[in-house]
N, C-alpha and C positions, 0 to 999 in steps of 0.2 A: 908338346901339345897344349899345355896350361898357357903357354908364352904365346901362342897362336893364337887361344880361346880369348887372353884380356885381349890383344892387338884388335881381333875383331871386333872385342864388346867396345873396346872407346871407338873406333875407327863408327860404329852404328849410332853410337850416344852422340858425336860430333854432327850425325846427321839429323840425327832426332833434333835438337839444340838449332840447325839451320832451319827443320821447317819449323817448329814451333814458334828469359828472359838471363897519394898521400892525405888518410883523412884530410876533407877540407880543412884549410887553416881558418874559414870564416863562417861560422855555423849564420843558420837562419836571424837574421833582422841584423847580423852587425853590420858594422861602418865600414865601406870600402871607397877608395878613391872614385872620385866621380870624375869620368869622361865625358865630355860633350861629344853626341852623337847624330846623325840623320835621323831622320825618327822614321819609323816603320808606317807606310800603307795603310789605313785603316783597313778594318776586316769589317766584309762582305753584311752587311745586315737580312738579306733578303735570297740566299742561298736555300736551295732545298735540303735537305737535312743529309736524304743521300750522297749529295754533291758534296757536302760540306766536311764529312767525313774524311774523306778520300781529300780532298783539295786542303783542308785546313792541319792536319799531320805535313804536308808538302809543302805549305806556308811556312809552317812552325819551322821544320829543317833548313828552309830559305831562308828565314830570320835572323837562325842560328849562324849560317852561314856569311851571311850580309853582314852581319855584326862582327864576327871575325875579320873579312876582308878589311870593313871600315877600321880594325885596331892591327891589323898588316900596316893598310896604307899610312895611317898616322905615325905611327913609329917611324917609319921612311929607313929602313935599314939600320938606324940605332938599337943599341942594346936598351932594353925597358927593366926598371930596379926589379927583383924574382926573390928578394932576401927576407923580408917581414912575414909577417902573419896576415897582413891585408894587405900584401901584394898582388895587384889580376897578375900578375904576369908570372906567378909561381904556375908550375903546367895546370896543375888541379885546379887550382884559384881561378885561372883561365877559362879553362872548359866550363866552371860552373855558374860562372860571371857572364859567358854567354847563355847559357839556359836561363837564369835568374834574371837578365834585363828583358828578355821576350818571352817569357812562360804566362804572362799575366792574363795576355788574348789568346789562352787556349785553356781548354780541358779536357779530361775523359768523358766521352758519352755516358759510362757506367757510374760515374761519382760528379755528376754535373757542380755539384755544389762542392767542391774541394780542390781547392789553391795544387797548383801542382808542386813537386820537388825534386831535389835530386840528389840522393841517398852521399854518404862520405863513403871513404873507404874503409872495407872493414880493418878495425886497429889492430895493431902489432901483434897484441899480446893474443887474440883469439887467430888472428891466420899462424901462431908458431902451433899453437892448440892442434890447428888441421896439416900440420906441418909442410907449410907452406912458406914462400916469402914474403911481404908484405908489397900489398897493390896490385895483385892480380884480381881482386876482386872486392865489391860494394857492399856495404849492411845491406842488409835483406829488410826493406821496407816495403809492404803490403801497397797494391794500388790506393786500396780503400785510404790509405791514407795520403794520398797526394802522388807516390811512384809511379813515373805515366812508361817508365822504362820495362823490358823485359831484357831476360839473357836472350839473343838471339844464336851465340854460338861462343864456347869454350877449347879453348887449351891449357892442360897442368900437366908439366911431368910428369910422367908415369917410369918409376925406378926397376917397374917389373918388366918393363918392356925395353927394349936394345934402343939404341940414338936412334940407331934409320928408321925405328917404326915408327917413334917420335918425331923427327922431324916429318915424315909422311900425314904423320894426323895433322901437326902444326901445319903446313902446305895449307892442308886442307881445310883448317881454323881460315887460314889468313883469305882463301878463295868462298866463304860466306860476307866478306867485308859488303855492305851497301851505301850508298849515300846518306849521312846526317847520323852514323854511327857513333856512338862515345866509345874507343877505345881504349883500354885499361892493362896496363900493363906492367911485371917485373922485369927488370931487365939487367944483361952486362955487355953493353959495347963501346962503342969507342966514343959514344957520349956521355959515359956513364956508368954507376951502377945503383940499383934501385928502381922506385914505381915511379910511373911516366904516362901521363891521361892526352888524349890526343882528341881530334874531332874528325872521322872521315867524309872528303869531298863529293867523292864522287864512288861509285861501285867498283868494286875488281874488273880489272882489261887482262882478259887473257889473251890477249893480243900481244900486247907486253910483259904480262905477267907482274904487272904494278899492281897500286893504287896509290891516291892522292890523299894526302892531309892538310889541316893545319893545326898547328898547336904554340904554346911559348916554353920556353926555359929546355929547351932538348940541347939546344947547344947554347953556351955563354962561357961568362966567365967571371973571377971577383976585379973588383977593384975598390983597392984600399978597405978591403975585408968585406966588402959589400958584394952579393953575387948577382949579376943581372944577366936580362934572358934574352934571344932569339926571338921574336915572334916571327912564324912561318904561314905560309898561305898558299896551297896547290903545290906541298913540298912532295916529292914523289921518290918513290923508291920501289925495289922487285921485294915481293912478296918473300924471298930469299935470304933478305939483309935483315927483312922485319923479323922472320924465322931465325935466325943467327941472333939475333939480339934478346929473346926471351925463352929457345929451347933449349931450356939447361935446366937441372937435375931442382926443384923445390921451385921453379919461375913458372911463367906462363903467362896468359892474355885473357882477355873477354871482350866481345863485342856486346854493348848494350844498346837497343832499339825501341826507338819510340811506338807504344802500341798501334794498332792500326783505329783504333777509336777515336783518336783525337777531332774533336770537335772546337770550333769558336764559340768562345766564351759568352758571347751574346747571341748564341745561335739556343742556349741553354734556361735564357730567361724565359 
C-alpha cells in the first residue's frame, strides 16, 4: 500500500510540473569562438503588447531554433572540436550558445529591465548532496534575476518504487516534451554515460511516439586525444529509447520552458 501511495504521489507531482519550472564550461561574459551567422529579423516595433506576448516567446524559440539549424548546416556532416572549455560544440556549451546569441531581443514582462540568463547546471558536489547523479538538473536561479526558464516537467528515480512504475512515470516525463524545450539530462546509453543538454524541435507525436531534437557532442569521437562532436538537427527518436537512456536508479531528466511572458525587448522601453 506505501508502494502504491508514492507511485501515485509522483505519477500526480509529474502532472502538477506539466501544467505549471554539465555546468557551463563558459560562465557569463567569457570568450567563445565566434561564428559568423545570418542575422536574425528585426523585432516588431509597433506590436500590441497582448500580441507581443504570445508572438515574441514563439520568436525567441524560432531564433533558437534557426540558430541551431544554421550551426547543423555549416558543420555539413563533420565532426565540430567538443574538447575545451570554450568549445560550442560541448552539448551544454551548445544549447547555451544558442540562448546567449538571441536572448538580447527579449525579456520578461515581469522584470522588464533585466538581461536574461541561463542558469549552469547544478555541480557535482551539491546533486551527490540530493543523491542524485549529476545533470539532471539547473541552479535554481530566481526569474528576478534574469531566469526566463521554468521546470515545466521532471523525472528522478525513485528507488521506492519498482522499474515498471518508473518507467511509466518516465513515459509520461517524456509525453510533456513541447517545442523550444531545453532538455537536461543523466544518462547511460550507448552514447555514453553522463549529463547530456539537448534543444527540443518540435512537441511530442503520439502518432509516433517520438519527438524531435537538436543538440552536439551526443555522439563523436577523440582524435589524437581530442574529442569532437556530432552536431544534430531534427534528430528523432521514440520517447522509449529516450526512457532507456535516463530510467536508471540516481539518473533522470527535466524539461525546462520558456515562461510564457516573454516580451521584446523594445516593446519594454
Amino acid at each position: 500500500m506505501k508502494r502504491l501511495f508514492t507511485f501515485l504521489l509522483s505519477l500526480l507531482t509529474l502532472f502538477l510540473f506539466s501544467a505549471a519550472p554539465a555546468e557551463s564550461a563558459f560562465p557569463e561574459g567569457a570568450e567563445m569562438e565566434e561564428i559568423e551567422m545570418n542575422e536574425f529579423p528585426e523585432t516588431p516595433d509597433s506590436l500590441p503588447m497582448e500580441t507581443t506576448v504570445s508572438t515574441a516567446r514563439e520568436s525567441f524559440i524560432e531564433d533558437i531554433i534557426a540558430l541551431g539549424e544554421q550551426l547543423y548546416i555549416k558543420a555539413n556532416g563533420k565532426l565540430q572540436r567538443a574538447h575545451y572549455k570554450g568549445d560550442i560544440y560541448v552539448c551544454k556549451n551548445f544549447t547555451v550558445y544558442l540562448f546567449r546569441q538571441t536572448r538580447d531581443a527579449y525579456r520578461m514582462a515581469e522584470f522588464p529591465d533585466t538581461s536574461l540568463v541561463i542558469p549552469n547546471n547544478l555541480p557535482n558536489e551539491k546533486c551527490k548532496k540530493l543523491g542524485q547523479a549529476y545533470g539532471i538538473i539547473w541552479e535554481d536561479v530566481p526569474a528576478a534575476k534574469g531566469n526566463p526558464f521554468e521546470t515545466a516537467a521532471q523525472f528522478i528515480y525513485d528507488a521506492s518504487l519498482s522499474k515498471e512504475e518508473n518507467r511509466t512515470l518516465a513515459l509520461e516525463f517524456m509525453k510533456q516534451v513541447k517545442r523550444g524545450d531545453y532538455f537536461q539530462m543523466s544518462a547511460n546509453y550507448s552514447h555514453g554515460t553522463g549529463a547530456h543538454s539537448a534543444i527540443m524541435i518540435s512537441d511530442y507525436d503520439p502518432e509516433t511516439n517520438s519527438v524531435h531534437w537538436m543538440d552536439s557532442n551526443m555522439a563523436g569521437k577523440k582524435i589524437n586525444g581530442i574529442r569532437y562532436g556530432k552536431v544534430q538537427f531534427d534528430a528523432v527518436e521514440t520517447i522509449d529509447w529516450w526512457v532507456d537512456a535516463f530510467c536508471q536508479k540516481k539518473r533522470g531528466a527535466t524539461l525546462y520552458r520558456l515562461r510564457d511572458d516573454i516580451v521584446f525587448a523594445n516593446q519594454t522601453e
